[in-house]
N, C-alpha and C positions, 0 to 999 in steps of 0.2 A: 412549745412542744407539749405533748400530753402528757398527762402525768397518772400513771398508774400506782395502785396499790394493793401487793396480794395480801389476802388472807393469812393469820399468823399461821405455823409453822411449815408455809411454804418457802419460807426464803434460806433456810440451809440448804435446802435442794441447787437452787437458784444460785448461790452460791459455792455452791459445788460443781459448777458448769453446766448442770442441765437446762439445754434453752429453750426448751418448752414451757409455757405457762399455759395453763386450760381453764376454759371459762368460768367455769362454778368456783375455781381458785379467784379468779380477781376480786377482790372489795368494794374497791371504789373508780371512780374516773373523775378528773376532775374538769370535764366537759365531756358532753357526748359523742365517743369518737366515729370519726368516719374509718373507710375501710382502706387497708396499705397503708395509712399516715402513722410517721414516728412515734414513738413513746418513749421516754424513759420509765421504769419497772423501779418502783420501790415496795420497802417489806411495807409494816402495817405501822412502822412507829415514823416513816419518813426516810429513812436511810435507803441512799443508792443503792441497786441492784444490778441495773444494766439497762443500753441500748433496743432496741428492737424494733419490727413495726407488728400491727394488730391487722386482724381480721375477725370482729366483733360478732361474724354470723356462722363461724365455724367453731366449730370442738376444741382446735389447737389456737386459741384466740390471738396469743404472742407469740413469737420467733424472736430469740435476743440472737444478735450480731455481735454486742460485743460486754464486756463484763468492766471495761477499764473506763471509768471516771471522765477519762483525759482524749478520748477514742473516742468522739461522735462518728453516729451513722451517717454517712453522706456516699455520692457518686464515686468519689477517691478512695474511701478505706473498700468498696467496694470493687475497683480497679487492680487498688494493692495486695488484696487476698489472691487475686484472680493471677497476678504477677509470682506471688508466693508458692501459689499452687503449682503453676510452672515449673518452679526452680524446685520443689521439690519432686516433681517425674523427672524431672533432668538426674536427679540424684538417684533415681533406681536403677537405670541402663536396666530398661524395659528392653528386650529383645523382640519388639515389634512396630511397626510404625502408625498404629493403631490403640489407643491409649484413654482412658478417664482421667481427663484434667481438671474439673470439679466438680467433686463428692458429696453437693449439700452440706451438713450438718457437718461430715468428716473433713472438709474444708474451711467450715467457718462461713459458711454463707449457703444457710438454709433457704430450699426450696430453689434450688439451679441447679441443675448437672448440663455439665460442659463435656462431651466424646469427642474424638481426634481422629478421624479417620485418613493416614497420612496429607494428604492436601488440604484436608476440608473439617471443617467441622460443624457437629448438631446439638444445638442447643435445646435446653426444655426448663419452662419455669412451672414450677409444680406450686408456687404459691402466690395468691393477688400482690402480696407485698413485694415479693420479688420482682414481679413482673415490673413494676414499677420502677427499677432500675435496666429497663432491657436498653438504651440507650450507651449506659457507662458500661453494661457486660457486652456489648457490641463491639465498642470503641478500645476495650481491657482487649478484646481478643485481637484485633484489627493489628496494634502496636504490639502484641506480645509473640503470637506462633504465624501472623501474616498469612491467612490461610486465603488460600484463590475464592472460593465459597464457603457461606455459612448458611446452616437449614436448621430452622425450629421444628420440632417435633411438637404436635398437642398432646398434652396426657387430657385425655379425655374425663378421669374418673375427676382430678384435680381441678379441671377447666369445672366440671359440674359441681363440684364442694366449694372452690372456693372464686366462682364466677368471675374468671380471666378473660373470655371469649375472644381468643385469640385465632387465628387460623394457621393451618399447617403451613409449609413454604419454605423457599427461600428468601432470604434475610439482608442474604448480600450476597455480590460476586454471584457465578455460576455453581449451579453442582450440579453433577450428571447423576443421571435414573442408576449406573453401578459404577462401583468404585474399586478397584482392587487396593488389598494390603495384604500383607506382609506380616505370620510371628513363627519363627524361628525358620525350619525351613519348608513352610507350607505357605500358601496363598490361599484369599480368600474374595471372593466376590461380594461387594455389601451391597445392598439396593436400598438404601439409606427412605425413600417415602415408604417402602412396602416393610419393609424388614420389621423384627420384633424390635421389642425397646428401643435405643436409636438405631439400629439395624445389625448390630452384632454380640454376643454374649461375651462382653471382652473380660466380665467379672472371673470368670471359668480358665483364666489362661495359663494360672498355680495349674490346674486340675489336668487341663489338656498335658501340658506337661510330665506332670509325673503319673498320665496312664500309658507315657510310652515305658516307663520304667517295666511292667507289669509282662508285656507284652512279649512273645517270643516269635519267633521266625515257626510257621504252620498253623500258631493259632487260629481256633474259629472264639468270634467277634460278634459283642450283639451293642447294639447303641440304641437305647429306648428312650424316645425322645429325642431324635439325635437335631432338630431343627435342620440347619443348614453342613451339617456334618463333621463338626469343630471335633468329637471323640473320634466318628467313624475313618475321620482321612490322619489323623494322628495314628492309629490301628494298623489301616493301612499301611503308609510309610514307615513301618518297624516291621514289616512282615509277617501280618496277619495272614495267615492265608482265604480264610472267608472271613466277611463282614458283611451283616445285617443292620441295617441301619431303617427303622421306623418313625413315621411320623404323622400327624393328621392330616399335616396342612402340605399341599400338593404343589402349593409356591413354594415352601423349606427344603422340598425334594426337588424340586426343580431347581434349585441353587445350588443343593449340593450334590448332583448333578454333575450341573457346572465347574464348582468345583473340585471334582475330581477328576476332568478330563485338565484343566486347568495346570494339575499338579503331576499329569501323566502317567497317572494311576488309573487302576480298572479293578474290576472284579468285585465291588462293594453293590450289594442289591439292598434297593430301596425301594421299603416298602412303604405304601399309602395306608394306614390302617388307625383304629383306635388302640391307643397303646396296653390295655387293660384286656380285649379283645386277644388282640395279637400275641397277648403272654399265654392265656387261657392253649391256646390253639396249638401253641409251642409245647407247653406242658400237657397237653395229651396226644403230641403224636409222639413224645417223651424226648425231644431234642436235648443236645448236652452244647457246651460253649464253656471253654476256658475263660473266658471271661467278659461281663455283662456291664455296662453303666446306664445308670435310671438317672434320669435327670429332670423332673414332671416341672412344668410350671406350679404357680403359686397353687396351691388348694388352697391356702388360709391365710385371707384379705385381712382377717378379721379374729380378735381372738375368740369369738364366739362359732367362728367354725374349724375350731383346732377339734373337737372329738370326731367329726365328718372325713377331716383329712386326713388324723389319722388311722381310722379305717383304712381311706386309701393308699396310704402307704403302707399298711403293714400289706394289702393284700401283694404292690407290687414287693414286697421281702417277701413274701410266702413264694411268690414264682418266681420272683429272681432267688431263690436260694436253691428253689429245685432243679433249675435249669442250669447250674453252673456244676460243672464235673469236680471231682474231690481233687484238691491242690490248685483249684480254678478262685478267680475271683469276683468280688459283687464290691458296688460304689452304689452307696443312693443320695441325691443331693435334695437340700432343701434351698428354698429361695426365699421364703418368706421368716421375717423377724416372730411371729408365730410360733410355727415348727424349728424350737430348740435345737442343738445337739442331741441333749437327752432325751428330748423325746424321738429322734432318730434311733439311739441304741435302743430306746426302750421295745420298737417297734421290734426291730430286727433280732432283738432276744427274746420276742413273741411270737413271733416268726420263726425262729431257730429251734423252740420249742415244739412248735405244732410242727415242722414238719423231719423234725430229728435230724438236723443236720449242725453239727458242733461249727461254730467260727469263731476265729481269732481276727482283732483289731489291728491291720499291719499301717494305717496310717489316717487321720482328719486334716482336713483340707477347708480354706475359706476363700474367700475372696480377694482377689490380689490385690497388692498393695498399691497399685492407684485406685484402689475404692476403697478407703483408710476408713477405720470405725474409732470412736473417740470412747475411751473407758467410763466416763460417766454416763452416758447414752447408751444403753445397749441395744435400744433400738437400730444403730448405726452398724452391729453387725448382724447381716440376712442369710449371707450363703454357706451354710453349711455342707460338708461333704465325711460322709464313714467308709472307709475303705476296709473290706474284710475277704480274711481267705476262707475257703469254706471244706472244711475238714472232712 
């Protein structure tokens, strides 16, 4: 097997569970490695570190799988996690039949996310190394949740960094073009090849959740960004009485659409707009709404365009703070590891400023607990959410 060696003071790190090694850190090799093949990871004086495999032409050059001596990387320990990971969603009593059953990194086996779409599930291998085992995560999932169909999803940006060249598809078994599931007492249509990420934002289900708390019987409703309409029919079904639900994309509105007739609900108008646009246009014909959730995708890939994004975020705080009526509420979420918490409040107290309107913090929100983040990793948590009332 390969034998690596980082550079001295990276291996406290390494030993503090973080499984990233980056290329400028390695030392030495002690043969020229190919790409996906094992390694074990030592510091600079020869002592064990950990498991992993390499990718010699990216930034993230090692992924460590495992820290324990005794614990080789093989098709089994990568079966057994996938087994693990199971019996720990069994332990939430997830009130949905639609679920993340493995996390990457927050699973112990970086670069795979495994989704559950009651019957079915989509796989995605976000790294060459992983991919490398898609045989044994096939076979882990086959004997574990017995699913009728499995479908890969390509991440595109991953396939071009770390040259997987995989195609999209199914995998095994059938799966049909939509899927219906099931979280708590709403339905939802997924269209698992068209849909966003593996086709539903099942991260967000904390959030959908407690904005039914918010919400009263008359309310007016605004869902910015609402994709496929996971806030908008949550609003709904508590007794909103109007809901505005926007979005760019004219597929997300056509879903949720769907549904809403699905759930035998009505009265939710869905608009086709750019969401930046569409708040502009609200705030000057001076529209009011008890309460508003912003939910943008990623602005910030990268930490080099965190000053860009957060521009745009505070602009959406500037008009979502004006647009919410006094004892009304605002949510803004972030999705990218990027955009902090802090720099969420920071915004919205920049925001709260410029357009003089006082708010109080009534709750923070993450990503639910089948998409676990590991404390040494911070990377591992992305989704942030500020709940504020607006005074």
């Amino acid at each position: 097997m390969l034998q690596v060696r980082v550079k001295p003071g990276i291996e406290d790190r390494v030993r503090g569970f973080f499984p990233w090694i980056y290329r400028p850190e390695i030392a030495s090799f002690s043969r020229k490695p190919k790409k996906g093949e094992l390694v074990v990871v030592r510091d600079f004086a020869g002592k064990f570190l950990g498991y992993g495999y390499i990718n010699p032409e990216v930034s993230i050059a090692i992924r460590i799988l495992s820290f324990d001596k005794n614990e080789k990387v093989s098709p089994e320990l990568i079966k057994k996690r996938i087994k693990e990971a199971y019996e720990y969603r069994k332990r939430l009593y997830i009130n949905s039949n639609a679920y993340r059953l493995v996390h990457s990194e927050g699973d112990l086996l970086p670069g795979l996310i495994v989704d559950v779409y009651g019957e079915y599930a989509v796989i995605e291998f976000t790294t060459y190394g992983m991919n490398q085992f898609r045989e044994a995560v096939i076979e882990a999932l086959l004997e574990t949740i017995k699913p009728k169909g499995i479908y890969e999803k390509a991440n595109l940006t991953a396939s071009k960094v770390e040259g997987i060249g995989t195609e999209e598809g199914v995998v095994y078994g059938e799966v049909p073009e939509e899927v219906v599931i099931w979280e708590h007492d709403l339905k939802f249509y997924i269209n698992i090849p068209e849909g966003q990420k593996t086709g539903f934002f099942l991260d967000q289900r904390n959030s959908r959740k407690f904005v039914r708390s918010l919400v009263e019987p008359g309310d007016r409703c605004l869902d910015v960004f609402c994709h496929t309409g996971g806030f908008a029919l949550n609003m709904k079904k508590m007794g909103a009485k109007e809901v505005i639900a926007v979005d760019i994309s004219d597929l997300a509105l056509e879903m949720g659409k769907k549904n809403e007739e699905l759930n035998g609900l009505s009265g939710i108008e869905w608009v086709e707009a750019n969401a930046f646009d569409f708040l502009r246009k609200l705030d000057k014909a001076k529209e009011e709404f008890d309460l508003i959730v912003i939910d943008p995708p990623s602005f910030a890939k990268n930490k080099h365009s965190v000053p860009n994004a957060l521009r745009g975020y505070k602009e959406l705080c500037v008009r979502g703070l004006k647009l919410v009526k006094p004892g009304g509420y605002l949510a803004i979420f972030s999705c990218s590891f990027h955009i902090t918490q802090e720099h969420l409040l920071q915004v919205l107290r920049e925001a709260s400023y410029d357009v003089r309107r006082q708010v109080r913090v009534i709750a923070t929100t993450f990503q639910d607990k089948d998409h676990p983040w590991i404390l040494q990793m911070p990377n591992t948590l992305y989704l942030k959410g500020v709940w504020v009332e607006v005074m």
